[in-house]
N, C-alpha and C positions, 0 to 999 in steps of 0.2 A: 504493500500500500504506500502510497507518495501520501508523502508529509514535510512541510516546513520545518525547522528545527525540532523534531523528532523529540529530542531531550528538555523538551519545555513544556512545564506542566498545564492541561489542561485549566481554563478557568471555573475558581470553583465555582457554578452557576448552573442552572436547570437545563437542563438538552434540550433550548429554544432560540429557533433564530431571534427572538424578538427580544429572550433576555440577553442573549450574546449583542444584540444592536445595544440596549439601552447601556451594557457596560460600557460601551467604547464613547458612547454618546457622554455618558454622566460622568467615565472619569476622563474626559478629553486624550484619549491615549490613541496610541499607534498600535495595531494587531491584525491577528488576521481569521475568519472563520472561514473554515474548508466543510467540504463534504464529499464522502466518498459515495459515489454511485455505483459503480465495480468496481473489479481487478485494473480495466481499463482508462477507467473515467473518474475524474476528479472536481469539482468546483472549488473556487477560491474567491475569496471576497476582502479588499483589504478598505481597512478602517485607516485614516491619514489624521492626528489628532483629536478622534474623536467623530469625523464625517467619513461617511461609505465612500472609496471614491470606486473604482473599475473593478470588476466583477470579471473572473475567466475561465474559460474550459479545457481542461486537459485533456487531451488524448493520444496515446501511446508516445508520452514525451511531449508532444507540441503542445502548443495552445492558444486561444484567439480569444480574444474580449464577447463577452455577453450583457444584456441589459440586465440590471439589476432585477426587474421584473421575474427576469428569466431566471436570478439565480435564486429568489425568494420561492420561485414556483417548483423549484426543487426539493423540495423539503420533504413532502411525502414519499419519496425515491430515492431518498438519501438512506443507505443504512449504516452510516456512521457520520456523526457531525463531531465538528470539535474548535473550541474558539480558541487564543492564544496572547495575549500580549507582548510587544516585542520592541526592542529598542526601535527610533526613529532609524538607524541606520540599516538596520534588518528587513524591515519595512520596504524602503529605500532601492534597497539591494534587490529582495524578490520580487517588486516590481517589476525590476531591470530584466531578469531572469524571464519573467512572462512575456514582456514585450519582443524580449531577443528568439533569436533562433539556434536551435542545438548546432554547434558544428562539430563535434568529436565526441564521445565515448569513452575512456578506456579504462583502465584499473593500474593502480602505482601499487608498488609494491617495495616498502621500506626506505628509508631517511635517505639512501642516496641516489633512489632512481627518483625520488620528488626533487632531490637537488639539483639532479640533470636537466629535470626539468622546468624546474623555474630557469637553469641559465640558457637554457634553449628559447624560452619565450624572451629574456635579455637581450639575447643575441639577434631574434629576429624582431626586436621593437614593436612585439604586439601588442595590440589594442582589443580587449574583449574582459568576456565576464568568467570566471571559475567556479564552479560548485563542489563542492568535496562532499561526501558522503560516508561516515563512516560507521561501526554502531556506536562508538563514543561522540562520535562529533560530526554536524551538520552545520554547511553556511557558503557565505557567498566571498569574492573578492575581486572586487576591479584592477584589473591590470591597464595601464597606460603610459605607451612609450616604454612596453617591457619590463614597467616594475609596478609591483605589487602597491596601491594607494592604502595609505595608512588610517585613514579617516573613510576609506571603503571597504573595509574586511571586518567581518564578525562573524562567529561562527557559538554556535551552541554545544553547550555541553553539559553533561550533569552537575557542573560545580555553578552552570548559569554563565551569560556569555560573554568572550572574549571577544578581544580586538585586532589577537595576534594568531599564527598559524599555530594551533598547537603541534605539539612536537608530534611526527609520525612512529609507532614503534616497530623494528624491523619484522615484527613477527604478522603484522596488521596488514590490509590492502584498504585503500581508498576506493572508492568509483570515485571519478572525475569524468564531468560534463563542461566542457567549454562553450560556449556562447558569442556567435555573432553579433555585433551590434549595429540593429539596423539605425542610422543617419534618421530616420524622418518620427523613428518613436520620442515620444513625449520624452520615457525615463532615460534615453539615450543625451535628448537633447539635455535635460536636467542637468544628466551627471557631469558633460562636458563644458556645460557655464560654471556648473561649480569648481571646476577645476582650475578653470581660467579664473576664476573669480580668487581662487583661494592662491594662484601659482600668480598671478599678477600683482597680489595685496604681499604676498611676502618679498617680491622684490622692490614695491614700495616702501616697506615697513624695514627691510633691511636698510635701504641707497637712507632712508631717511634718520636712520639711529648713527650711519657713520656721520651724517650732515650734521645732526647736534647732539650727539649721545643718548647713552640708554636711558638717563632719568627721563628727559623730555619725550622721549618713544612712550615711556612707562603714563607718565603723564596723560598722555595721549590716547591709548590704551583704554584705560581705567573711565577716560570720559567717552569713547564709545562702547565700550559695556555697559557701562550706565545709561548708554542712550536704548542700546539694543534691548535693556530688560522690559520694556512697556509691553513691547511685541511678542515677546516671547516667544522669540528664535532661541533656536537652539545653537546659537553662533558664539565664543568667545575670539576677543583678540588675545593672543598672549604672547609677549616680545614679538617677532618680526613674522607670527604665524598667524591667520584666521583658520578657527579651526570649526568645521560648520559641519553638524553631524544634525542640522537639523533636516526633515521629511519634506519638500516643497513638490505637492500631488499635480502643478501647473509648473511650466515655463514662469507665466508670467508675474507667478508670484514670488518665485526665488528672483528675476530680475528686478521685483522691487525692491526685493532686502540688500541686495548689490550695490541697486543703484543710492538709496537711502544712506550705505556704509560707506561707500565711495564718494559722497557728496559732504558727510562730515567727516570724512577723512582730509579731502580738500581744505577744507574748510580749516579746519585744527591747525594744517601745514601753512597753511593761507599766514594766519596767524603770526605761526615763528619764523616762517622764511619767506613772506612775501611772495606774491602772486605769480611774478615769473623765477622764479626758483621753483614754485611746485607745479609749473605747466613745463618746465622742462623738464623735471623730474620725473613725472607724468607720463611723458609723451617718450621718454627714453626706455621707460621700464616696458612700457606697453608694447614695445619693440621688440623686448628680446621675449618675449609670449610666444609661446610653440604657435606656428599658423591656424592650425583649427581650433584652438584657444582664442584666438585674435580674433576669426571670424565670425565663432557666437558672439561673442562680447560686441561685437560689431553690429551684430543684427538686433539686439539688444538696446543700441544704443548705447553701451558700457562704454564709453571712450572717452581719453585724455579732456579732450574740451568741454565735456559735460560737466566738470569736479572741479573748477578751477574756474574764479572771476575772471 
């Protein structure tokens, strides 16, 4: 039977889609309710702090989005339901996961043929999703640019989830499922503004702590966390990193919280180093952004000129 983090306990709640709705509802959380139909066939329904968003059907591996409708009308066919609560970034992840497309298959088999093969994915600078499946441990990890994203990998376990690969033991086999990512999906496009978002703020945040040091960085810092708390993103700045593990179920709403961070970012800079100092700065960093990075952020509207008087 296919299950999301396998090692995560059931929610304690009545086997009803309506009481599984109203927990995600009343405690604003991220989760997910599945149901299994057969051996075959799977439903899935993921909750984004609390609101339903896309609803999907599995079958033998694949799967394509259904109308909520459709997945509520499942219910008497279902013979096994099960709800789940899961970090923002697990969420996040198995999104990714439904949207994309399986490209390989296969089975690792102890610490150093998983090490061949992370440097084989190094080597050839790919870009896609990883699933690992193991009976200790279930989860996901975005590779980009060949390396494993750290603020993209979480995986379940019985001790509750991590952030990092756990350790494989040589006696163990993995299933690994790799994943295309298609360009025009939502969680596709998500994951690569975030990236840009997060890989373009650290080369700001760095160029800008050598320009007046770390107290003033710090400074700085501390007064956009205090901005970003109203919202309640799941964003912190911390020295010369945005670390954003928050769930954004739209495009267009993770490119408000960008554009909001990057506009009091300007602004702060605005401050200690005057206006062209931080449009140069700006416009320098924005430069060395890997190109498909550039180009969300581009379509987006995320550019130098917008963050700066």
């Amino acid at each position: 039977m296919k299950q999301f983090f396998p090692q995560v306990n059931d929610l304690p709640i009545d086997n009803s889609l309506s009481g599984a709705e109203g927990y995600f509802r009343n405690s604003n959380t991220t989760g997910l309710i599945e149901k299994q139909l057969n051996a075959n066939q799977f439903a899935v329904l993921l909750f984004v702090s609390g609101a339903p968003g896309t609803a999907y059907m599995l079958e033998n591996g694949q799967s394509h989005p259904i109308l909520l409708t459709e997945f509520s009308a499942l219910h008497n066919e279902a013979k096994q339901m099960r709800a789940i609560q899961v970090p923002d970034v697990a969420g996040r992840l198995a999104l990714l996961a439904l949207e994309s497309e399986t490209k390989h298959t296969y089975l690792i088999a102890g610490s150093q043929a998983w090490g061949k093969q992370i440097d084989e994915w190094q080597q050839q600078r790919w870009n896609g999703l990883v699933e690992v499946t193991a009976r200790k441990v279930h989860g996901f990890a975005l590779f980009w640019q060949g390396e494993p994203q750290k603020l993209d990998t979480i995986f379940s376990t019985r001790q509750g989830f991590v952030s990092d690969f756990p350790e494989i033991d040589d006696d163990l086999v993995w299933d690994i499922v790799t994943y295309s990512l298609p360009v025009s999906a939502q969680a596709y496009q998500c994951a690569i503004l975030r990236q840009g978002a997060m890989h373009w703020s650290h080369k700001i945040l760095s160029r800008y702590q050598e320009m007046v040091g770390i107290k003033l960085l710090q400074m700085m810092n501390r007064e956009l966390n205090r901005q970003i708390q109203p919202w309640r993103w799941n964003i912190e700045l911390n020295e010369s990193n945005m670390l954003d593990r928050h769930f954004f179920a739209h495009l267009t709403d993770a490119a408000h919280a960008y554009r909001a961070l990057f506009m009091a970012m300007g602004a702060q800079m605005n401050i200690v180093i005057g206006n062209n100092l931080t449009q140069r700065l700006l416009n320098e960093t924005f430069e060395q952004t890997h190109p498909d990075e550039r180009a969300i952020l581009q379509a987006q509207r995320l550019i130098p000129a917008a963050f700066s008087e």
